[in-house]
DOMI-698085 format. One line per 4 residues: number of its first residue (from 0); their letters; for each residue x, y, z of C-alpha. Coordinates in steps of 0.25 Angstrom, whole numbers, plus 5000, padded with zeros to 4 digits. Each point is the difference from the previous one (the first is absolute). Layout:
N
NUM) a) X:Y:Z; ... $
//
This chain:
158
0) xxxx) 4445:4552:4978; 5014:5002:4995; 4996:5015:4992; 4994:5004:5014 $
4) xxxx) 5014:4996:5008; 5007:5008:4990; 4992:5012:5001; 5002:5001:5014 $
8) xxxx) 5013:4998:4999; 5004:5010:4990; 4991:5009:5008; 5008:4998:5011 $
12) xxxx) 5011:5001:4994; 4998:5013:4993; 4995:5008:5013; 5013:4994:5007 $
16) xxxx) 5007:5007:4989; 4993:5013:5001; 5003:5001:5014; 5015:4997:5000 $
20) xxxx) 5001:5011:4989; 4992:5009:5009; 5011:4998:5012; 5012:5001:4990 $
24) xxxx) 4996:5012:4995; 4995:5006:5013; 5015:4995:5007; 5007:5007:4986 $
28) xxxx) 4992:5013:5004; 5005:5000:5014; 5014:4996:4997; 5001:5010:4990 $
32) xxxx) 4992:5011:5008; 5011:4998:5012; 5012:5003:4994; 4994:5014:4991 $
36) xxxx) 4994:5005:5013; 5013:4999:5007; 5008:5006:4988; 4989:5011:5000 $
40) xxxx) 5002:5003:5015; 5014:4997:4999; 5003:5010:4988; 4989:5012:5001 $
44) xxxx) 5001:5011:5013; 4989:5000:5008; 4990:5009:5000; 5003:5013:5009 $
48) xxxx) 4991:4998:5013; 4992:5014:5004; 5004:5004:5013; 4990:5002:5010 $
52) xxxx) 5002:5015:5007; 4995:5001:5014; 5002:5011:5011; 5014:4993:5004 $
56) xxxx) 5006:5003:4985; 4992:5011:4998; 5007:5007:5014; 5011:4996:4996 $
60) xxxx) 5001:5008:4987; 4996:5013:5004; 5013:5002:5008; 5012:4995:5000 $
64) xxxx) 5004:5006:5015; 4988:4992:5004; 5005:4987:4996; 5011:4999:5009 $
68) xxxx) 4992:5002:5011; 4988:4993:4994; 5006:4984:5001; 5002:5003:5016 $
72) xxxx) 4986:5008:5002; 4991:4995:4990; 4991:5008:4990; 4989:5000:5009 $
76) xxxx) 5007:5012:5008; 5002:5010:4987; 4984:4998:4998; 4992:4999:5014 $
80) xxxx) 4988:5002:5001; 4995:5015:5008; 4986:5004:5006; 4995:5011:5006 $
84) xxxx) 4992:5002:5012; 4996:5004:5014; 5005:4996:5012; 4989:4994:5008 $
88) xxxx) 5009:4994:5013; 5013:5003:5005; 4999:4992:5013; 5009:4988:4998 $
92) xxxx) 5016:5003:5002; 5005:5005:4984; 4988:4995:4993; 4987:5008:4994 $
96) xxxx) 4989:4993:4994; 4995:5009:4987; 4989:5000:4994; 5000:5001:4983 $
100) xxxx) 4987:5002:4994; 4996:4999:4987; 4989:5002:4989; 4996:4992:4990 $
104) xxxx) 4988:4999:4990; 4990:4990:5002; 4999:4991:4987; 4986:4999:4998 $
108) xxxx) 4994:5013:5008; 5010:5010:4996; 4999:5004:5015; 5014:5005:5005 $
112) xxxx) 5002:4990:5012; 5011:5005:5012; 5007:4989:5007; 5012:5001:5010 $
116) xxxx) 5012:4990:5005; 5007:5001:5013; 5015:4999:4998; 5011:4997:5011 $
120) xxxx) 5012:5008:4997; 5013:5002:5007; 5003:5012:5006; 5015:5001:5004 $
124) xxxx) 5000:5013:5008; 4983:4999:5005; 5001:5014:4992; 4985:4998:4995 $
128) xxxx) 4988:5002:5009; 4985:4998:4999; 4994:5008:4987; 5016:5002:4993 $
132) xxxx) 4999:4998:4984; 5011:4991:4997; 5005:4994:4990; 5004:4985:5001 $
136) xxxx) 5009:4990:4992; 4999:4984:4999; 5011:4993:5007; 5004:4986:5004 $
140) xxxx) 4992:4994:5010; 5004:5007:5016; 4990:4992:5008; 4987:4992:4997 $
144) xxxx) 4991:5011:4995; 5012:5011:4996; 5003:5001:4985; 5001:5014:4999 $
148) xxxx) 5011:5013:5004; 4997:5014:5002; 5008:5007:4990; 4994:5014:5004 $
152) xxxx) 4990:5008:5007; 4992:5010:4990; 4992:5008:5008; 5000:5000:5014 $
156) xx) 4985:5000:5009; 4997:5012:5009 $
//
């Protein structure tokens, strides 16, 4: 009975050993880890960080007049968007409601598909009539439906 007890024991004894070697050597690896990884972020730069260019930046380069004007208007007015089209209505006060059709290819058929949008626009003067070619320009928002300006009328109908 006695060599059984001791077995066990020193069985015990040697797994408890193991595992406090283990949790020594795994605290010596943090603790040393800690203080190289600050002296390695302390010491060495940083890596240069790749700026992202979007439209702002990108505006911004192109002119250096634009700038200065640019940080009170925004980019959005050096590239607004312009469609042309025909005047369909011009019987609200300075507005006109154009439409802009377009063609696409259909993806599987191949069949070229027309499709058209109606587009309020803002005519300052109610210089456009019924069957006018104008051209328009995106804008910020004048009323609930108006996002568009009339820059110019192209050719006029007879």
């Amino acid at each position: 009975m006695a060599e059984k007890t001791t077995k066990k024991t020193t069985a015990a004894k040697s797994t408890a050993t193991k595992t406090a070697a283990k949790k020594t050597t795994a605290a010596k690896k943090t603790t040393a880890a800690a203080p190289r990884a600050a002296a390695v972020t302390a010491t060495a730069p940083r890596p240069a960080v790749r700026k992202i260019v979007t439209r702002k930046r990108a505006a911004a380069t192109v002119s250096h007049t634009a700038v200065a004007t640019q940080s009170v208007t925004g980019w959005r007015r050096f590239r607004r968007k312009t469609k042309v089209g025909v005047v369909v209505s011009a019987k609200q006060a300075r507005t006109v409601i154009v439409t802009v059709e377009r063609q696409r290819e259909h993806p599987l058929y191949k069949k070229v598909l027309r499709s058209s949008t109606k587009l309020h626009a803002h005519d300052e003067r109610n210089d456009a009539n019924e069957g006018d070619t104008v051209r328009i320009v995106e804008s910020r928002p004048l009323s609930r439906t108006k996002r568009w300006r009339l820059v110019e009328i192209l050719k006029r109908a007879r």
